[in-house]
PDB file of N, H, CA, C and O in Angstrom:
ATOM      1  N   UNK A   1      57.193  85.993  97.082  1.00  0.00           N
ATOM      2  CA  UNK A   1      57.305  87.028  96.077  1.00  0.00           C
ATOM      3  C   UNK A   1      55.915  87.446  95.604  1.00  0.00           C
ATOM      4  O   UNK A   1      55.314  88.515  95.704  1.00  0.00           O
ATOM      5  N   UNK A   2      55.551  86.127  94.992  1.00  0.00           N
ATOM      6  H   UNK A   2      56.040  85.258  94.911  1.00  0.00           H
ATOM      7  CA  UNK A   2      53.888  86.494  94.843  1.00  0.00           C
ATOM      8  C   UNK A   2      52.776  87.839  95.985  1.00  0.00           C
ATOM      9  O   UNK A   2      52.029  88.777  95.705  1.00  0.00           O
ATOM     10  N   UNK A   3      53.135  87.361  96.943  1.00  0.00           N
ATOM     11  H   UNK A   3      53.742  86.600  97.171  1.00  0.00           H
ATOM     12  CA  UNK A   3      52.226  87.850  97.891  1.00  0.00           C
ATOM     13  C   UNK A   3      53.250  89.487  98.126  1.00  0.00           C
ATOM     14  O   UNK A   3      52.734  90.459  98.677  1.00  0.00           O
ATOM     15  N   UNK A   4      54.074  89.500  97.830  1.00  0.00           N
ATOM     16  H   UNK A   4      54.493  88.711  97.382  1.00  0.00           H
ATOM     17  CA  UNK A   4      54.637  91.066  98.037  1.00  0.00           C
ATOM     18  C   UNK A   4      54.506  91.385  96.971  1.00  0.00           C
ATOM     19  O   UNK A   4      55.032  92.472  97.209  1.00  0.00           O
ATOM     20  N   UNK A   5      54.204  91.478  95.609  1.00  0.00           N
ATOM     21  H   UNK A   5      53.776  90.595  95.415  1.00  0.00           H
ATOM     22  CA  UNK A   5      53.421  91.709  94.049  1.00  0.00           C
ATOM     23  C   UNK A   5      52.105  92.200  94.428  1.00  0.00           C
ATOM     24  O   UNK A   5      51.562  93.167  93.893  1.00  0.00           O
ATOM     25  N   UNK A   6      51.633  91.533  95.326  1.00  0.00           N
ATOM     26  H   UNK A   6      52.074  90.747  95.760  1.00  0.00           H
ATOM     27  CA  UNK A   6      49.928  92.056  95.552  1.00  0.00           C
ATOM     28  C   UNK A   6      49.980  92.896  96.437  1.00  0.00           C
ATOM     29  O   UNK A   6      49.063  93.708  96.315  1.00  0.00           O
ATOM     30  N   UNK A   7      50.857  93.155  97.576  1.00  0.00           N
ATOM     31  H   UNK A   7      51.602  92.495  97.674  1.00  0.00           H
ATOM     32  CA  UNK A   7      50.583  94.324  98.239  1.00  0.00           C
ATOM     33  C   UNK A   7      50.888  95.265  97.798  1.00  0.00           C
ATOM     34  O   UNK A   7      50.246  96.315  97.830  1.00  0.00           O
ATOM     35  N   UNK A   8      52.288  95.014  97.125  1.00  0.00           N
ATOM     36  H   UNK A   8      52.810  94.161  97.098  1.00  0.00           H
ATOM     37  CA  UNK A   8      53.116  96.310  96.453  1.00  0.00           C
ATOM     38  C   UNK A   8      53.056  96.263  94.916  1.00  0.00           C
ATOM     39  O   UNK A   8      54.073  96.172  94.227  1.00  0.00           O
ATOM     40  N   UNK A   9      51.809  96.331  94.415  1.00  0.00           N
ATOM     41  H   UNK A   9      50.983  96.405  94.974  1.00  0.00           H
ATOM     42  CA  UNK A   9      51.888  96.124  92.712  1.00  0.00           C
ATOM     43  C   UNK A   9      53.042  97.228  92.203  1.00  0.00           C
ATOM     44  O   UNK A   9      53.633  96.855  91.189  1.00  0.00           O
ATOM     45  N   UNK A  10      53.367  98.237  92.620  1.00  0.00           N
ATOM     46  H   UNK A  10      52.888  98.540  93.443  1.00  0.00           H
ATOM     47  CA  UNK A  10      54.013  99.249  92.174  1.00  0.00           C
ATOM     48  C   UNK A  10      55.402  98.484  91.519  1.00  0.00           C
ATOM     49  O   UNK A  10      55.854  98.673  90.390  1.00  0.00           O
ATOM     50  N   UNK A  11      55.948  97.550  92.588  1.00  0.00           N
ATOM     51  H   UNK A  11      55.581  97.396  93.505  1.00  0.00           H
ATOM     52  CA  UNK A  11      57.147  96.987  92.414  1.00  0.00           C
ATOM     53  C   UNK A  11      56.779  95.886  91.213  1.00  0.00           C
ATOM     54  O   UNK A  11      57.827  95.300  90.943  1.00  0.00           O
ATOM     55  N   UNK A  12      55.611  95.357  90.340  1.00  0.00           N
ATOM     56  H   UNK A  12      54.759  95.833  90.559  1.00  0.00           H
ATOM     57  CA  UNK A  12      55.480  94.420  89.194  1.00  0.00           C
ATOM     58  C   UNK A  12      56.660  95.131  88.256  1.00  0.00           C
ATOM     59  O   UNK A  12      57.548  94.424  87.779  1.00  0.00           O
ATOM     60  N   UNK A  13      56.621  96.557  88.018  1.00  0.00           N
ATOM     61  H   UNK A  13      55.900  97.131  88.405  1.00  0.00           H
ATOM     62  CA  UNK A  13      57.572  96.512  86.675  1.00  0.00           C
ATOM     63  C   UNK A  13      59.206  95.755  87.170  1.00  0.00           C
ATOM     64  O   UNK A  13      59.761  94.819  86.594  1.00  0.00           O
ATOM     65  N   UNK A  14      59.681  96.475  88.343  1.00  0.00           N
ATOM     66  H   UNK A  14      59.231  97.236  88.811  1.00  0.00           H
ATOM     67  CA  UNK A  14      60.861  95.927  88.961  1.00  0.00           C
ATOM     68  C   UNK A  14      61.201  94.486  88.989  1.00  0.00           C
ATOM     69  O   UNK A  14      62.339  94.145  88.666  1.00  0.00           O
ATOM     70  N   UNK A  15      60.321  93.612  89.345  1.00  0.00           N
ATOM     71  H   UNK A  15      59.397  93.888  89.607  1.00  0.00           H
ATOM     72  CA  UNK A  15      59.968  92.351  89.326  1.00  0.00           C
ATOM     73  C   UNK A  15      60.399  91.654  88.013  1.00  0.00           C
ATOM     74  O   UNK A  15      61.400  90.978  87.776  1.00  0.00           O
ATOM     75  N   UNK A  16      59.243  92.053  87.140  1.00  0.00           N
ATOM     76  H   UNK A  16      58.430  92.602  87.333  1.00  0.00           H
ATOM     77  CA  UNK A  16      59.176  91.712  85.623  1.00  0.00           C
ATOM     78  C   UNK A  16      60.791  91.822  84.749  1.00  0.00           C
ATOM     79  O   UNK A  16      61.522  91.060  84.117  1.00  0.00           O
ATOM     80  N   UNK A  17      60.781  93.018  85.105  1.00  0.00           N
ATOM     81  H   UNK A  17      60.187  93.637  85.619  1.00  0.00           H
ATOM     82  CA  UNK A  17      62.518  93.432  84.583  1.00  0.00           C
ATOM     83  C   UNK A  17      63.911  92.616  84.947  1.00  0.00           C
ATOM     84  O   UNK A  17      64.883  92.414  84.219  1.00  0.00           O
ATOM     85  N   UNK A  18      63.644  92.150  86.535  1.00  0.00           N
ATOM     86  H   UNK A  18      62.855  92.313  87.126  1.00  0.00           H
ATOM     87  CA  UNK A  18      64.618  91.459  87.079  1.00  0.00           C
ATOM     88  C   UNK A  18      64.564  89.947  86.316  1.00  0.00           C
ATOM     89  O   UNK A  18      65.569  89.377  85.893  1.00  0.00           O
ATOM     90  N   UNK A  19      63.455  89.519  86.245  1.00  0.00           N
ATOM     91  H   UNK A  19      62.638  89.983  86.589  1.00  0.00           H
ATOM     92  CA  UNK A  19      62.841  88.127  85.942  1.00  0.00           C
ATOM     93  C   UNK A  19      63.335  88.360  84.370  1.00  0.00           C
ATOM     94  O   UNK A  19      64.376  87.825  84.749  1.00  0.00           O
ATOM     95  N   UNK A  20      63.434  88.479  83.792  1.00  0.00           N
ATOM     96  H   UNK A  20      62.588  88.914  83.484  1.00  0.00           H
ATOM     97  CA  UNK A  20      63.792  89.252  82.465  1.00  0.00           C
ATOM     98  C   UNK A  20      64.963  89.024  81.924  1.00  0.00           C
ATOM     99  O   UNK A  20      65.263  88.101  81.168  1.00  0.00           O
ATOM    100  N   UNK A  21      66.090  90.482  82.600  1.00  0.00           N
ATOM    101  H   UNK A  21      65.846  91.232  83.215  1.00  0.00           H
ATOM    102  CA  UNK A  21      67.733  90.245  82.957  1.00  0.00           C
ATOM    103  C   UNK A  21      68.085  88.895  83.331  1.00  0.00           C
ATOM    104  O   UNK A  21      69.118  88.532  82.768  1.00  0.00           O
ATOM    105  N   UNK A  22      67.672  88.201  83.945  1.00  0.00           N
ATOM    106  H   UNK A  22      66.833  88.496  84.403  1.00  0.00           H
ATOM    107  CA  UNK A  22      68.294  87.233  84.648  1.00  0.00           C
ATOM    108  C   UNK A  22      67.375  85.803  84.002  1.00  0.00           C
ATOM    109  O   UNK A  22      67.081  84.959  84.849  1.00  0.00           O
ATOM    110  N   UNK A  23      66.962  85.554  82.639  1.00  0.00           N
ATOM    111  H   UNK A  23      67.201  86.239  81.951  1.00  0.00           H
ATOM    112  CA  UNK A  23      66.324  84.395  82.299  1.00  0.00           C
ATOM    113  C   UNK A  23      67.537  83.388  82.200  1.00  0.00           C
ATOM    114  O   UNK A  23      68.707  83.696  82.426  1.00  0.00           O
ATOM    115  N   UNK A  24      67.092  82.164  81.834  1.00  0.00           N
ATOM    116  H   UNK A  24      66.142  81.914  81.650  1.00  0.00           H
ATOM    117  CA  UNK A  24      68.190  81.064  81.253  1.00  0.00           C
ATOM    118  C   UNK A  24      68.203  80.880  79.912  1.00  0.00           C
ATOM    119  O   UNK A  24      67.145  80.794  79.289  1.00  0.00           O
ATOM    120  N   UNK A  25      69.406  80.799  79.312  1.00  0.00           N
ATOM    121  H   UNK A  25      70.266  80.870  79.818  1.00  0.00           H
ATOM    122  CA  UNK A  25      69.317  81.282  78.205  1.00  0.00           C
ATOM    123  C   UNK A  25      68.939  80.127  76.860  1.00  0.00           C
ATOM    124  O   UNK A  25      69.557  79.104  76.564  1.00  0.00           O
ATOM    125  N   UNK A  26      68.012  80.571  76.370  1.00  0.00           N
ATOM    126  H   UNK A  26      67.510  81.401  76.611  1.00  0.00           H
ATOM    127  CA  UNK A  26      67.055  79.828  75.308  1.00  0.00           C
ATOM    128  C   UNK A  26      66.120  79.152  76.375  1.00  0.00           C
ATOM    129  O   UNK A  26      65.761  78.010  76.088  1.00  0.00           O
ATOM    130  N   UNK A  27      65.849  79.468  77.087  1.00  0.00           N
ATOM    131  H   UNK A  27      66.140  80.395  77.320  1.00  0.00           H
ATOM    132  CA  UNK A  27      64.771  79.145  78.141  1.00  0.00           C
ATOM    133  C   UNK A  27      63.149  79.037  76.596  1.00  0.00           C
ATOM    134  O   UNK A  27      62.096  78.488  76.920  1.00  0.00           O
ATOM    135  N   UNK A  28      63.254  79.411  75.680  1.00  0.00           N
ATOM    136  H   UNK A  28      64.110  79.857  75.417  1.00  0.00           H
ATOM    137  CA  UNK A  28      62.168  79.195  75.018  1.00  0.00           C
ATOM    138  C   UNK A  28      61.971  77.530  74.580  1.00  0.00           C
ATOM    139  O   UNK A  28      61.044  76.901  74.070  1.00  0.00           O
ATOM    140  N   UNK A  29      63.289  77.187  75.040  1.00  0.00           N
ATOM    141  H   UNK A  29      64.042  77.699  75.454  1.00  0.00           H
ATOM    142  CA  UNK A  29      63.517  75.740  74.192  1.00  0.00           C
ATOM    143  C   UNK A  29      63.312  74.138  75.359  1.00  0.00           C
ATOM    144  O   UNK A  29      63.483  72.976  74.991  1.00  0.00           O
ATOM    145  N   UNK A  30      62.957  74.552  76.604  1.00  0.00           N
ATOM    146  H   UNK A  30      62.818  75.496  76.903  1.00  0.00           H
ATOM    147  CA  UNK A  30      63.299  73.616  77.653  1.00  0.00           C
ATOM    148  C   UNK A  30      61.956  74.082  78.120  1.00  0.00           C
ATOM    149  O   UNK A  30      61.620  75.265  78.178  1.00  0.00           O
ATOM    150  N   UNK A  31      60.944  72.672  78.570  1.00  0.00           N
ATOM    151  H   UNK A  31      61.217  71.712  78.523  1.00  0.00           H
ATOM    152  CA  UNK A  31      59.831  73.250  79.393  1.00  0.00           C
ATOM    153  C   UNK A  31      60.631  73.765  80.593  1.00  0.00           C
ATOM    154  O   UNK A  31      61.841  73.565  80.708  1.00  0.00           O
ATOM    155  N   UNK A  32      60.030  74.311  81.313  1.00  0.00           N
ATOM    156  H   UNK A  32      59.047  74.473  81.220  1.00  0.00           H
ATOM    157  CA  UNK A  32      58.673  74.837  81.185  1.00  0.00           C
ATOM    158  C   UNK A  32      58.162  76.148  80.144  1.00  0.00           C
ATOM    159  O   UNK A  32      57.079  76.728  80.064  1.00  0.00           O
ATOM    160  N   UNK A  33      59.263  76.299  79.509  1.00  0.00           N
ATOM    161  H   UNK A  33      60.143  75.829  79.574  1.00  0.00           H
ATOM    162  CA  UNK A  33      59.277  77.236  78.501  1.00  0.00           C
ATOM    163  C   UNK A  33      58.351  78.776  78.984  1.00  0.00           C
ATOM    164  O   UNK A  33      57.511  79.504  78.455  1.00  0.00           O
ATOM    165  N   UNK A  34      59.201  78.708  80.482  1.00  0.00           N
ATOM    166  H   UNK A  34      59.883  78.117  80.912  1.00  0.00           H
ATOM    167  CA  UNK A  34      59.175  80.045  80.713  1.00  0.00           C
ATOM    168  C   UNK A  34      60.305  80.653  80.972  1.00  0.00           C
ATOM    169  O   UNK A  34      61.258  79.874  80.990  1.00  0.00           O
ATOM    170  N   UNK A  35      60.667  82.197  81.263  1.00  0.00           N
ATOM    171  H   UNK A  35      59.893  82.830  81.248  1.00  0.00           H
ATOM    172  CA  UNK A  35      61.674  83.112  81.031  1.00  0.00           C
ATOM    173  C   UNK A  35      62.295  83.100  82.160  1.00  0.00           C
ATOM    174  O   UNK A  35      62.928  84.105  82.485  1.00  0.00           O
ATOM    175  N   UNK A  36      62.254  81.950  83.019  1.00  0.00           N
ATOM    176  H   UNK A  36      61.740  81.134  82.755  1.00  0.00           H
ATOM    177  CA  UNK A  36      63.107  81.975  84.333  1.00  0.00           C
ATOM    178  C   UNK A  36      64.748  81.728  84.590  1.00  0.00           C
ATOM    179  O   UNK A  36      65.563  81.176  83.851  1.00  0.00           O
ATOM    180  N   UNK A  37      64.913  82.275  85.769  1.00  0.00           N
ATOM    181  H   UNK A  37      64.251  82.723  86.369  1.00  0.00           H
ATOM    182  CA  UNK A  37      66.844  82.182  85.701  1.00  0.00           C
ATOM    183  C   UNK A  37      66.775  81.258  86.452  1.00  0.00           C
ATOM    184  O   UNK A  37      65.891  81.090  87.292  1.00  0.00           O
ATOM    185  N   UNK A  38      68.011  80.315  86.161  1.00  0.00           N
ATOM    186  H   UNK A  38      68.728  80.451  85.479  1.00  0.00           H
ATOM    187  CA  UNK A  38      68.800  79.478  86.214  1.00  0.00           C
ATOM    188  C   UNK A  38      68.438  78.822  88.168  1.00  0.00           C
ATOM    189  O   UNK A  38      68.442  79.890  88.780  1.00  0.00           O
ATOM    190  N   UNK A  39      68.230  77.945  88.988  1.00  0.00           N
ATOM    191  H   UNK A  39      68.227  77.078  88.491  1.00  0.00           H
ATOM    192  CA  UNK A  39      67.990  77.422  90.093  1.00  0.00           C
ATOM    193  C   UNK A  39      69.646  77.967  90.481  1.00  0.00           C
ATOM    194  O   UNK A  39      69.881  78.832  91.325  1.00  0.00           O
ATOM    195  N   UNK A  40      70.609  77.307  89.730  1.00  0.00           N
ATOM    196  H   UNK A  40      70.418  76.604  89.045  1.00  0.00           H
ATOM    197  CA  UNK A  40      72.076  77.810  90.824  1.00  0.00           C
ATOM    198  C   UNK A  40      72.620  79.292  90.608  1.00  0.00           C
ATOM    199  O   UNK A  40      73.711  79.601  91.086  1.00  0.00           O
ATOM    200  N   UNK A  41      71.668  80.432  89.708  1.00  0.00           N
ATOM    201  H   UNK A  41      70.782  80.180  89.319  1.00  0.00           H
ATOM    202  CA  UNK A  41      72.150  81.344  89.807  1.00  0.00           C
ATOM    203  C   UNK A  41      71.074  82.434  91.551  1.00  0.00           C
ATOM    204  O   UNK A  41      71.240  83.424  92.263  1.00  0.00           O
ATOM    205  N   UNK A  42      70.132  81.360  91.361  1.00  0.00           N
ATOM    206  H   UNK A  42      69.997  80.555  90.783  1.00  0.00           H
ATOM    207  CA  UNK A  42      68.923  82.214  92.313  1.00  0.00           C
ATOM    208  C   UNK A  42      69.843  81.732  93.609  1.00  0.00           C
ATOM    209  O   UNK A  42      70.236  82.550  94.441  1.00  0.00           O
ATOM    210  N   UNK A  43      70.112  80.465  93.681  1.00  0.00           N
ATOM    211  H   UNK A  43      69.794  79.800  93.005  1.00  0.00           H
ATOM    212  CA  UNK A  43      70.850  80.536  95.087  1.00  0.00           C
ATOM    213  C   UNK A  43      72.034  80.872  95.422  1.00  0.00           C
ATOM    214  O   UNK A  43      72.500  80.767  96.556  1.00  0.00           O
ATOM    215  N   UNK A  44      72.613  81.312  94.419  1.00  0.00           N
ATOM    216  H   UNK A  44      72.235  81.397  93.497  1.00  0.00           H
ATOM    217  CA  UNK A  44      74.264  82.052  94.697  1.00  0.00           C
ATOM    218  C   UNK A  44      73.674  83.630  95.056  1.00  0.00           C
ATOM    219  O   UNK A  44      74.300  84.407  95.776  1.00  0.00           O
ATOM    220  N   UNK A  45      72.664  83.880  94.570  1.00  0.00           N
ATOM    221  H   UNK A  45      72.155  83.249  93.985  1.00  0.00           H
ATOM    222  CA  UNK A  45      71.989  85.688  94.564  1.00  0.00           C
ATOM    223  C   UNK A  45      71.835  85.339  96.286  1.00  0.00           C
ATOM    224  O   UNK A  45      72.518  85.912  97.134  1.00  0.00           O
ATOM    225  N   UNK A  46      70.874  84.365  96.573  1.00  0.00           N
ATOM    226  H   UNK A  46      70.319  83.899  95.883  1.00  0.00           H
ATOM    227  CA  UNK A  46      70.194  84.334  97.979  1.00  0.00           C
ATOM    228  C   UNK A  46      71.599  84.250  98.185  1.00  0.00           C
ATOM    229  O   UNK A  46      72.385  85.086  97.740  1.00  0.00           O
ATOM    230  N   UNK A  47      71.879  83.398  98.755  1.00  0.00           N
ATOM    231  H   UNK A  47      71.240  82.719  99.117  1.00  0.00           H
ATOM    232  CA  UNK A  47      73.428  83.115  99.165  1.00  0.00           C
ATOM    233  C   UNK A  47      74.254  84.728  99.678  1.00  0.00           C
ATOM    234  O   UNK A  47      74.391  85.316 100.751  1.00  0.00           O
ATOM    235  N   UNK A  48      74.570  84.925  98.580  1.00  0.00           N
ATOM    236  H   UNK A  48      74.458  84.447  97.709  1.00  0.00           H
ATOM    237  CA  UNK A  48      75.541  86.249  98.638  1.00  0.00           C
ATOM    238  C   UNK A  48      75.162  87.557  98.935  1.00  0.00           C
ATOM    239  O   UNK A  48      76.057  88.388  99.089  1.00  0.00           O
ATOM    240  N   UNK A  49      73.117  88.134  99.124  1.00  0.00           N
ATOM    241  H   UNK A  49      72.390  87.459  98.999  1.00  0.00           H
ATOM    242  CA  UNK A  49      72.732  89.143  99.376  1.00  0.00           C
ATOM    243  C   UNK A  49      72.454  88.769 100.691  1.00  0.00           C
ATOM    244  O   UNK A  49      73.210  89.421 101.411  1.00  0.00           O
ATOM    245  N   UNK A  50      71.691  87.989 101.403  1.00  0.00           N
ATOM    246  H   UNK A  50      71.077  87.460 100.818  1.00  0.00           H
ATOM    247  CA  UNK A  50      71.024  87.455 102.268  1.00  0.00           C
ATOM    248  C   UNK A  50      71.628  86.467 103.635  1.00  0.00           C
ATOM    249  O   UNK A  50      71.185  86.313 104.773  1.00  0.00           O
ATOM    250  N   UNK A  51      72.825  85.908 102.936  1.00  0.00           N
ATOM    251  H   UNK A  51      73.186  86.033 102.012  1.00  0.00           H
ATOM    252  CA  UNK A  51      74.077  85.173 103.969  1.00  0.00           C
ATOM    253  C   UNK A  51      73.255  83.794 103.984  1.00  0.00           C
ATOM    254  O   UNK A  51      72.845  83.311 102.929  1.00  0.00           O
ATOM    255  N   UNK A  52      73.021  83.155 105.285  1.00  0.00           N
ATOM    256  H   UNK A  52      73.354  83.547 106.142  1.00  0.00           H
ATOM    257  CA  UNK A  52      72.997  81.768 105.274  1.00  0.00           C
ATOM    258  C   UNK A  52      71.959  81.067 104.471  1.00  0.00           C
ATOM    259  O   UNK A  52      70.844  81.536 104.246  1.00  0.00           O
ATOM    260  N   UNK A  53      72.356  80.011 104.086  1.00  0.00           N
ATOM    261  H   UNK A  53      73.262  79.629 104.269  1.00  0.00           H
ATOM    262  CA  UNK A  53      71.411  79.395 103.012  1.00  0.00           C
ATOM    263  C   UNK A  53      70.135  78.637 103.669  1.00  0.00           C
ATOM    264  O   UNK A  53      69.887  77.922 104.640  1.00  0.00           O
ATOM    265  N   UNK A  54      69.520  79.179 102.635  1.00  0.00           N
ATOM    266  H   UNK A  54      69.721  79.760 101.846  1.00  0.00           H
ATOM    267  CA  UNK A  54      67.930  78.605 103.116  1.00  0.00           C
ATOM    268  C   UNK A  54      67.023  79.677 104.175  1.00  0.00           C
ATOM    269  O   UNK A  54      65.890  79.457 104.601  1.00  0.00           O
ATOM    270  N   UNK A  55      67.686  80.612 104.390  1.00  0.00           N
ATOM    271  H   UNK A  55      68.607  80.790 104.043  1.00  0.00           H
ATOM    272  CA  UNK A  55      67.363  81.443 105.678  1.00  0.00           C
ATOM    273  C   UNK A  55      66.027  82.420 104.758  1.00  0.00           C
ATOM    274  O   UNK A  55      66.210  82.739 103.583  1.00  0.00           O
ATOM    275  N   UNK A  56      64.696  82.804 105.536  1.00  0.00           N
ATOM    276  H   UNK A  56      64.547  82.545 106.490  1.00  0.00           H
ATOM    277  CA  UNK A  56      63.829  83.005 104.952  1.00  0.00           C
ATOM    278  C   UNK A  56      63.958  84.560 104.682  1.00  0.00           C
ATOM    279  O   UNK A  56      64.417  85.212 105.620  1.00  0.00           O
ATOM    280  N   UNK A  57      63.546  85.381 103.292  1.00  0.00           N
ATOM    281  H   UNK A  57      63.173  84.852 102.530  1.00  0.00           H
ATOM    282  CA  UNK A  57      63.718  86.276 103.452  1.00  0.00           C
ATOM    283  C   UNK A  57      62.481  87.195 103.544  1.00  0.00           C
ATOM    284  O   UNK A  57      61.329  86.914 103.213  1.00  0.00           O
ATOM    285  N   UNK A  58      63.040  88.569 104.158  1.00  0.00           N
ATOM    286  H   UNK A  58      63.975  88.797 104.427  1.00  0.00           H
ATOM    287  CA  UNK A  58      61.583  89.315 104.584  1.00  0.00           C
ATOM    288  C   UNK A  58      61.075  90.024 103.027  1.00  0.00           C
ATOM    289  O   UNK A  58      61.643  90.141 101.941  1.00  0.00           O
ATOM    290  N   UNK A  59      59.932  90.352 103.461  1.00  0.00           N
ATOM    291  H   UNK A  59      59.470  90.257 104.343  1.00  0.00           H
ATOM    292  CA  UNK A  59      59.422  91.200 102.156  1.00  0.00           C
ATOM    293  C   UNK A  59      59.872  92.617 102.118  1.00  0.00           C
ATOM    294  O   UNK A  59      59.523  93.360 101.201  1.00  0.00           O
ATOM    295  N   UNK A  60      60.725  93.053 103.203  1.00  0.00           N
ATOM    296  H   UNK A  60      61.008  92.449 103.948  1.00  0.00           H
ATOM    297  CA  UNK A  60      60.839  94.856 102.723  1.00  0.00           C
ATOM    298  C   UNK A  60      62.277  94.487 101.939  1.00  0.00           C
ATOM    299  O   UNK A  60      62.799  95.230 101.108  1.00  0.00           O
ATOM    300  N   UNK A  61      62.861  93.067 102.410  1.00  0.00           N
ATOM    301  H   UNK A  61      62.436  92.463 103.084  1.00  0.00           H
ATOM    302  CA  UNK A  61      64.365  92.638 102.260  1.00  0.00           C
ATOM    303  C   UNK A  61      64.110  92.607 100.435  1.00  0.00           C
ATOM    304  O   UNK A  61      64.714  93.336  99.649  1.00  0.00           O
ATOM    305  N   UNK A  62      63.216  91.718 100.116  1.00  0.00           N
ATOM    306  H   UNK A  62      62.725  91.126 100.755  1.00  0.00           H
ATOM    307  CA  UNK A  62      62.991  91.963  98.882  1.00  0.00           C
ATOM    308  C   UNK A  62      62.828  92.904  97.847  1.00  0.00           C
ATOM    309  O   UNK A  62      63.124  92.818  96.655  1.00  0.00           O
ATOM    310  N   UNK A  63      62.295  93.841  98.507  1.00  0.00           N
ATOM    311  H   UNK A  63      62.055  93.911  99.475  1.00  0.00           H
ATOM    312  CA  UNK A  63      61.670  94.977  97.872  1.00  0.00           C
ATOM    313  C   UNK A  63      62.675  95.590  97.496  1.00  0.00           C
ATOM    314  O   UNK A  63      62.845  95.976  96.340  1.00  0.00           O
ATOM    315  N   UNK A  64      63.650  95.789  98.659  1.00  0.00           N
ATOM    316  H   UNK A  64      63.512  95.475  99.599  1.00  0.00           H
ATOM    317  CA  UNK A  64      64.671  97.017  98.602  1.00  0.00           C
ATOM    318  C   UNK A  64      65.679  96.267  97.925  1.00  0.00           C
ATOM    319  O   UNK A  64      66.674  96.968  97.743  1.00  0.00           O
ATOM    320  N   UNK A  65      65.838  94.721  97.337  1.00  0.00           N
ATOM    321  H   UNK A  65      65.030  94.151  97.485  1.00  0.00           H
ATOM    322  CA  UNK A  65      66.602  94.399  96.487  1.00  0.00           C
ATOM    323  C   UNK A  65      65.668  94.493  94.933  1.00  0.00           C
ATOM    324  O   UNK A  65      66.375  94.866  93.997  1.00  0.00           O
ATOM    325  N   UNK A  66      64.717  94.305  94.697  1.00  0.00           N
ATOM    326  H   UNK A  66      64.143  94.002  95.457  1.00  0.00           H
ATOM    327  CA  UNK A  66      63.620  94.925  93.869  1.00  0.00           C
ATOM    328  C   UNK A  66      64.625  95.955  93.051  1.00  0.00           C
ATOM    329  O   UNK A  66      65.338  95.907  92.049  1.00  0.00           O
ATOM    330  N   UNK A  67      64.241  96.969  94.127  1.00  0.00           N
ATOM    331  H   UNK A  67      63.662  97.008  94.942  1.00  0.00           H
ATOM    332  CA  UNK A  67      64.603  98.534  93.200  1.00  0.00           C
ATOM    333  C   UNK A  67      65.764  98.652  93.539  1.00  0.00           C
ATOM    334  O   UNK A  67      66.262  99.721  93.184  1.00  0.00           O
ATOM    335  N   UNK A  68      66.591  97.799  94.241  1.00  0.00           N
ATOM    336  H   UNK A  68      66.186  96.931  94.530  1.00  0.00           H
ATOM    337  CA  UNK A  68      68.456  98.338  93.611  1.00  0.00           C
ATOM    338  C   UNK A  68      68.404  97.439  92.536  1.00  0.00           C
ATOM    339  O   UNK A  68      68.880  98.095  91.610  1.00  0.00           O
ATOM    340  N   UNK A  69      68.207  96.697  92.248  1.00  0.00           N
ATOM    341  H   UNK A  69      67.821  96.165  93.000  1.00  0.00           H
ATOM    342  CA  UNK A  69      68.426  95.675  90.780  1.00  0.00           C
ATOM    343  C   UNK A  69      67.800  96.571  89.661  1.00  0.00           C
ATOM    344  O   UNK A  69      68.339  96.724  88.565  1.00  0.00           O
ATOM    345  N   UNK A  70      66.348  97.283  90.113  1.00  0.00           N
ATOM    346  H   UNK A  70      65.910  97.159  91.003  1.00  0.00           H
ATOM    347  CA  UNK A  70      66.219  98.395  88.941  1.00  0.00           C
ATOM    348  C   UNK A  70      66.897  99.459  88.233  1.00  0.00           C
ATOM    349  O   UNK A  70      67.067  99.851  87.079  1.00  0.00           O
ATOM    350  N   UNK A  71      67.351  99.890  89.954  1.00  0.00           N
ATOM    351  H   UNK A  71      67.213  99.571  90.892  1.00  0.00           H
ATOM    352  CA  UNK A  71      68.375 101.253  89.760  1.00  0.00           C
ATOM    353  C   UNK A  71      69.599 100.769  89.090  1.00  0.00           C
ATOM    354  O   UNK A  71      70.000 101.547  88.225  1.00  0.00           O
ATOM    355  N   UNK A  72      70.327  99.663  89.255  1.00  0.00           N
ATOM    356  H   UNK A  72      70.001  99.031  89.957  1.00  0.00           H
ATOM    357  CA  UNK A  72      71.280  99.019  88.694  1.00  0.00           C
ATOM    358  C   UNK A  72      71.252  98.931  87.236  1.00  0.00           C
ATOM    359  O   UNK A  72      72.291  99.001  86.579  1.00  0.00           O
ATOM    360  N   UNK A  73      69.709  98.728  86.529  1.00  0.00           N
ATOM    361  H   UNK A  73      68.865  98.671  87.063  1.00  0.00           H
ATOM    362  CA  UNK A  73      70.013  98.236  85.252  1.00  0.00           C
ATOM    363  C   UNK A  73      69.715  99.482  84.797  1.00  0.00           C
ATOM    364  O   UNK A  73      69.416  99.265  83.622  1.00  0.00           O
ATOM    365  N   UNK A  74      69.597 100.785  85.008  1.00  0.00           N
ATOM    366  H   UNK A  74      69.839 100.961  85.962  1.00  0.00           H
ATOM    367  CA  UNK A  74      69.433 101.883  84.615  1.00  0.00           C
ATOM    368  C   UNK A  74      67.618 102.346  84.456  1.00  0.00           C
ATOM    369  O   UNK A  74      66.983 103.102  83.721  1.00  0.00           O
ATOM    370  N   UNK A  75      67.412 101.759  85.170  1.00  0.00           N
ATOM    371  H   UNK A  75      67.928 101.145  85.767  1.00  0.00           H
ATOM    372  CA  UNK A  75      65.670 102.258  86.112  1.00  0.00           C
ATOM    373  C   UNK A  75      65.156 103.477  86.552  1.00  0.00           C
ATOM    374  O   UNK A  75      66.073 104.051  87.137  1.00  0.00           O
ATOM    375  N   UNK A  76      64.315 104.043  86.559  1.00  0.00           N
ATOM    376  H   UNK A  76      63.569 103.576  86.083  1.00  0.00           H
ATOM    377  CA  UNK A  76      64.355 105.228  87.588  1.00  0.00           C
ATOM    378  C   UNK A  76      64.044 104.325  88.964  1.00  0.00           C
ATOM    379  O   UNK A  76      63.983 104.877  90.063  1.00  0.00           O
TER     380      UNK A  76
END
C-alpha cells in the first residue's frame, strides 16, 4: 500500500478516507492507538474482493478498489 501512496500520491485522500470509514471502534483506547480497522474485517474485505486467501494483490487492483470505496462513500 505504502509503495502505491508514493507513486500515486493522488490516491492519499482515497486511502486516508477508507482508513478512516473503516477504523475499530474506540481504537483511541487500545495501543497502538491508531485509527486502524479491525484484522478480521481486512481479511473478510481481501477475502470477498480478491477471492483466495492470502493471494497477493496487484497495485492497479488496489487502486481501482481505492476509488470505488471513494465513489461509494460519496467522493468525487
Amino acid at each position: 500500500m505504502f509503495r502505491l501512496l508514493v507513486r500515486r500520491p493522488g490516491l492519499l485522500p482515497a486511502a486516508l478516507g477508507l482508513a478512516w470509514v473503516a477504523r475499530r471502534r474506540a481504537w483511541y483506547r487500545r495501543p497502538p492507538f491508531l485509527p486502524l480497522p479491525p484484522a478480521g474485517y481486512l481479511k473478510w474485505r481481501l477475502d470477498t474482493a480478491f477471492g483466495a486467501e492470502g493471494r497477493n494483490v496487484s497495485p492497479d487492483a488496489l487502486a481501482r478498489y481505492l476509488l470505488w470505496a471513494r465513489r461509494m462513500r460519496g467522493g468525487a
